[in-house]
Every structure is written in C-alpha cells, then in structure tokens.
N, CA, C and O atoms as a CHARMM CRD file, in Angstrom:
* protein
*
  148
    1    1 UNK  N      0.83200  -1.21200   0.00000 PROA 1      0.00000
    2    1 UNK  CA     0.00000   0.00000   0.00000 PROA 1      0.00000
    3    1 UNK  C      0.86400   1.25900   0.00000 PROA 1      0.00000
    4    1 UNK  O      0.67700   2.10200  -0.87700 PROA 1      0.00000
    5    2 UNK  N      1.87300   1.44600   1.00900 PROA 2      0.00000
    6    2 UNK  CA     2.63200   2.19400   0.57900 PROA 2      0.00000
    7    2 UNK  C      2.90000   2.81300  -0.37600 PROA 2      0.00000
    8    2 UNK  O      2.64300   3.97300  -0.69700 PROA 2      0.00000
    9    3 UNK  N      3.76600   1.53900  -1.15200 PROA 3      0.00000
   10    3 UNK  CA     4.40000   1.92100  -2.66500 PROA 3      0.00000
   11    3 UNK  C      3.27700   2.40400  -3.61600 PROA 3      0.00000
   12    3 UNK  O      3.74200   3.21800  -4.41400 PROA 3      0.00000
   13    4 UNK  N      1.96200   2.17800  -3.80100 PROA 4      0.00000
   14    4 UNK  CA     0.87400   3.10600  -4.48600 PROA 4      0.00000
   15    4 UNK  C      1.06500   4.17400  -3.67900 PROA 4      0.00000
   16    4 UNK  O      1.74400   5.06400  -4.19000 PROA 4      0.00000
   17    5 UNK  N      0.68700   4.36200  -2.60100 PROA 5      0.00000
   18    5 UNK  CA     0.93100   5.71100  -2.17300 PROA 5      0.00000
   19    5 UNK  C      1.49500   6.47200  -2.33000 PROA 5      0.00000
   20    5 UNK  O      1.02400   7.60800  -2.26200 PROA 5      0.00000
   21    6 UNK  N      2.57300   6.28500  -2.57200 PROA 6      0.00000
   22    6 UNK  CA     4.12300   6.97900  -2.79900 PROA 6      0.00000
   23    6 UNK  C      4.30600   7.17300  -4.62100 PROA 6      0.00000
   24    6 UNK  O      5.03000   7.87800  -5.32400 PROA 6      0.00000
   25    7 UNK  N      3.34100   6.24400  -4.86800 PROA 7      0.00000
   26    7 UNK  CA     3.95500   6.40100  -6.79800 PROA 7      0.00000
   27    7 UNK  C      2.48400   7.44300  -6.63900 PROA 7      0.00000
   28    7 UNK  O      2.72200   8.62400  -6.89400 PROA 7      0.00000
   29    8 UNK  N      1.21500   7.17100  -6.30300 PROA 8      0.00000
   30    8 UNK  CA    -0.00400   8.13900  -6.44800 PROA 8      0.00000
   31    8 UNK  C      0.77400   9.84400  -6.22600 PROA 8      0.00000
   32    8 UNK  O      0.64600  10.54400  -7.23000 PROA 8      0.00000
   33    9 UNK  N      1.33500  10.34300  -5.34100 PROA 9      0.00000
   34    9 UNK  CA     1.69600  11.31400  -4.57500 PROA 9      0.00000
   35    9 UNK  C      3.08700  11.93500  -5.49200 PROA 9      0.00000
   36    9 UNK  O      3.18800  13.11100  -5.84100 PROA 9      0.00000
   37   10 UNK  N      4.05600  10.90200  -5.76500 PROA 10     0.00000
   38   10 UNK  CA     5.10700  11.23700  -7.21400 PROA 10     0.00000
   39   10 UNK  C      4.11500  11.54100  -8.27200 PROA 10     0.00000
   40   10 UNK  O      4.40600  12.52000  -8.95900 PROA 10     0.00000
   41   11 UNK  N      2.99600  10.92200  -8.56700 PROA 11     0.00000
   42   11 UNK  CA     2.49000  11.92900 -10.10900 PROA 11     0.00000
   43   11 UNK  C      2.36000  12.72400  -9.67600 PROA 11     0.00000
   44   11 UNK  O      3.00500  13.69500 -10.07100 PROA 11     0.00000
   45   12 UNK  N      1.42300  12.86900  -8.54700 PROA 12     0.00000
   46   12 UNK  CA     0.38200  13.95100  -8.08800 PROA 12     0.00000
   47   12 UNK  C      1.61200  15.44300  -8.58200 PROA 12     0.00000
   48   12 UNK  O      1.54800  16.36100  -9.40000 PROA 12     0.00000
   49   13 UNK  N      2.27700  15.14700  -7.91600 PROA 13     0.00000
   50   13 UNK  CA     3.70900  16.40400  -7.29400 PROA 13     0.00000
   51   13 UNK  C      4.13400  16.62800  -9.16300 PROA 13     0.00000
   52   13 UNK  O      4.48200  17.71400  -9.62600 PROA 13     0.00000
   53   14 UNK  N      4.02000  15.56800  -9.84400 PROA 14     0.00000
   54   14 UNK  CA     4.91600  15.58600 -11.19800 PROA 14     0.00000
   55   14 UNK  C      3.93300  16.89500 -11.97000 PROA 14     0.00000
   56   14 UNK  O      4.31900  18.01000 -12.32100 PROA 14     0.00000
   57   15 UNK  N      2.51500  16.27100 -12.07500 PROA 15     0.00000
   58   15 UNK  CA     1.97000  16.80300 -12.89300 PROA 15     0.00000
   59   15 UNK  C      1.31400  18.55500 -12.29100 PROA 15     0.00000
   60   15 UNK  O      0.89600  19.44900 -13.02700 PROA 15     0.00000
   61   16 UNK  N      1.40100  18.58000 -11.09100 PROA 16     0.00000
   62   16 UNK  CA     1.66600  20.25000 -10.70600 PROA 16     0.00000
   63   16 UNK  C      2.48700  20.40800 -11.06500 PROA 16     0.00000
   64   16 UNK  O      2.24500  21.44500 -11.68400 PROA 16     0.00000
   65   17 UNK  N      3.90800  20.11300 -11.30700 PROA 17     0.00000
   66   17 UNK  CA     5.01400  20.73700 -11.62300 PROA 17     0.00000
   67   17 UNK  C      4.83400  20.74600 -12.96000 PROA 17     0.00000
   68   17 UNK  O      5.14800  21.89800 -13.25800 PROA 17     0.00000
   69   18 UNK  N      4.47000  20.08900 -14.13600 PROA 18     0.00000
   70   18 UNK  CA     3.98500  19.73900 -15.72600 PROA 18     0.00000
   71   18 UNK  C      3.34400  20.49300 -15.86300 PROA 18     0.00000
   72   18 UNK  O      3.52800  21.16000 -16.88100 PROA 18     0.00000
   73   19 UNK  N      2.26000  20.85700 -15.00300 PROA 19     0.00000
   74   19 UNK  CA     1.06000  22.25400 -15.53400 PROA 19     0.00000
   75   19 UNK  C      1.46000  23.16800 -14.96700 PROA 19     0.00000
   76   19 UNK  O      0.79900  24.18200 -15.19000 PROA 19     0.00000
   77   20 UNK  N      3.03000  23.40200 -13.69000 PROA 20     0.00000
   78   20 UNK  CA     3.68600  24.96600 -13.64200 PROA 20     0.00000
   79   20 UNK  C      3.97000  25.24100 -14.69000 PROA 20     0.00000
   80   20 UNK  O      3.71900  26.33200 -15.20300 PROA 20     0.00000
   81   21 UNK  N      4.66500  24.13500 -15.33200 PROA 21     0.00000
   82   21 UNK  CA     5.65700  24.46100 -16.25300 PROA 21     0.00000
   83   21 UNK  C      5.02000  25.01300 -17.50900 PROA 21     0.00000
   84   21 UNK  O      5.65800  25.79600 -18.21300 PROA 21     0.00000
   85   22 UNK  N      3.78000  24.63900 -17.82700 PROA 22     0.00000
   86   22 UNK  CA     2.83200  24.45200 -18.96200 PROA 22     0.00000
   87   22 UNK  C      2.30000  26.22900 -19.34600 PROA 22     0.00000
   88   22 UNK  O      2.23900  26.96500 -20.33100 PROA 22     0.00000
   89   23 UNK  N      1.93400  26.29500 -17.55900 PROA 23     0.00000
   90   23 UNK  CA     2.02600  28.07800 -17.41700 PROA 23     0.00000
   91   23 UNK  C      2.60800  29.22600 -17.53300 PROA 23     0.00000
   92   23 UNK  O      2.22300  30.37800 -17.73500 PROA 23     0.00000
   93   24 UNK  N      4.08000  28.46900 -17.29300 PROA 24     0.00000
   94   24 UNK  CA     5.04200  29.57900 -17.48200 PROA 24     0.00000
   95   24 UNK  C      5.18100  29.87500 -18.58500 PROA 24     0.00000
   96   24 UNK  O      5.35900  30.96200 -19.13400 PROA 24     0.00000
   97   25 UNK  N      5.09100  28.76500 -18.98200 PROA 25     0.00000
   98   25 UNK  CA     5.28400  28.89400 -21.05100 PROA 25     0.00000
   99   25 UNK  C      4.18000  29.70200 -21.47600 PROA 25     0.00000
  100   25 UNK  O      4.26400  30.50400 -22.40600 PROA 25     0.00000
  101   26 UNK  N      3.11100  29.49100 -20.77800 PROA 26     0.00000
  102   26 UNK  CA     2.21100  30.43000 -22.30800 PROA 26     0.00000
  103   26 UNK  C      2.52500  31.48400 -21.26800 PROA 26     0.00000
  104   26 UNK  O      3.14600  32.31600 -21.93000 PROA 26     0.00000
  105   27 UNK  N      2.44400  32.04700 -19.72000 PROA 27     0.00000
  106   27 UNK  CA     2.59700  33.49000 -19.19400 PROA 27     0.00000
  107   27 UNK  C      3.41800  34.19200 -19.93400 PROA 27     0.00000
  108   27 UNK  O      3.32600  35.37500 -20.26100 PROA 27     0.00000
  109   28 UNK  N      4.60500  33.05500 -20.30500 PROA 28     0.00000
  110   28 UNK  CA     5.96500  33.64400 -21.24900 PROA 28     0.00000
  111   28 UNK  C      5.69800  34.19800 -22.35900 PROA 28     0.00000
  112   28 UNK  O      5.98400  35.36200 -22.63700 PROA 28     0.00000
  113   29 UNK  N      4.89600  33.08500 -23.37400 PROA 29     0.00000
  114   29 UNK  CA     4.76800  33.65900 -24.31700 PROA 29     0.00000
  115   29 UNK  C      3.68100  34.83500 -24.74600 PROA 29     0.00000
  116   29 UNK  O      3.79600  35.59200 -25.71000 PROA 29     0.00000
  117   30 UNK  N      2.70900  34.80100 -23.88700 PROA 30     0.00000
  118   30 UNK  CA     1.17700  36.29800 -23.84700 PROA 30     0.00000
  119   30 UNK  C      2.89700  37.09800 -23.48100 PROA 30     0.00000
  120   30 UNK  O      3.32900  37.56300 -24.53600 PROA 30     0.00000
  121   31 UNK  N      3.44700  37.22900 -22.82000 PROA 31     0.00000
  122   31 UNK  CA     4.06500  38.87100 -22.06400 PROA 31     0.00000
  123   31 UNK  C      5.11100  38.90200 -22.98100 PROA 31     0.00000
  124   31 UNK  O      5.80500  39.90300 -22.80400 PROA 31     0.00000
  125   32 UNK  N      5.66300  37.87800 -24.29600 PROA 32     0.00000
  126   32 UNK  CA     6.48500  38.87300 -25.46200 PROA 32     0.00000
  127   32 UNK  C      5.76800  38.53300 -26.73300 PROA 32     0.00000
  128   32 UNK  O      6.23100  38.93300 -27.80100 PROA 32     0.00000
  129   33 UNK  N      4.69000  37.83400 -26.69100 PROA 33     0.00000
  130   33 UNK  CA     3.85500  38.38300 -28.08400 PROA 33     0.00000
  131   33 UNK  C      4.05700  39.75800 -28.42800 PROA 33     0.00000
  132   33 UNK  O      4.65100  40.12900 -29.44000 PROA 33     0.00000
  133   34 UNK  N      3.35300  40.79300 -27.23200 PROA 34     0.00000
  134   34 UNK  CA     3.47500  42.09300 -27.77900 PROA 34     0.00000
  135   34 UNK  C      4.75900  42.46900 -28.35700 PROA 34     0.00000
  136   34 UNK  O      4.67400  42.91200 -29.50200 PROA 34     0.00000
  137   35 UNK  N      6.08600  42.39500 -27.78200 PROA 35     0.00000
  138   35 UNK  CA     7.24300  42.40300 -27.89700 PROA 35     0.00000
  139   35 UNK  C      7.87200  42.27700 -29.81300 PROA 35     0.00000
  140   35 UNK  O      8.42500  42.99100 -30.65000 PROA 35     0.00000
  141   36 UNK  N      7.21200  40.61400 -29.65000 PROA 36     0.00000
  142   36 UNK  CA     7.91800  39.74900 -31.28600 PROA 36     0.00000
  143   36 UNK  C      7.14100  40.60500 -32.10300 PROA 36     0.00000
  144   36 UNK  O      7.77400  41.40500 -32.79300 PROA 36     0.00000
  145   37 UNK  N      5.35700  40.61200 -32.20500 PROA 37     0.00000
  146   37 UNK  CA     5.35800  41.56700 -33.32500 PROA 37     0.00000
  147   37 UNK  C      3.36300  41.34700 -33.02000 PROA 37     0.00000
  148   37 UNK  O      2.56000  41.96100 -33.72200 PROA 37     0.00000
C-alpha cells in the first residue's frame, strides 16, 4: 500500500510541476507576443 501511495503522490507532485511548467510557457509567451510583433 505504501508503494501506491508513494507512486499516487510522485504523479500527483509531477503533474503540478507539468502544468507549472505548462504556465510559465504560455505566461511567457502572452508577455512577449506584444514584444515579437
């Protein structure tokens, strides 16, 4: 039971970090659209 626990809780943590990352990218890209053109 553990080891599900522990692999449930590793996605969990992965895929917040996958949809930070997912955010930063488009925050990134909306704040130099104006910029590129």
């Amino acid at each position: 039971m553990w080891g599900i626990g522990f692999m449930e809780t590793a996605l969990s943590v992965g895929w917040l970090f996958h949809w930070a990352g997912l955010a930063d990218i488009a925050n990134t890209g909306l704040f130099f659209a104006p910029v590129v053109g």
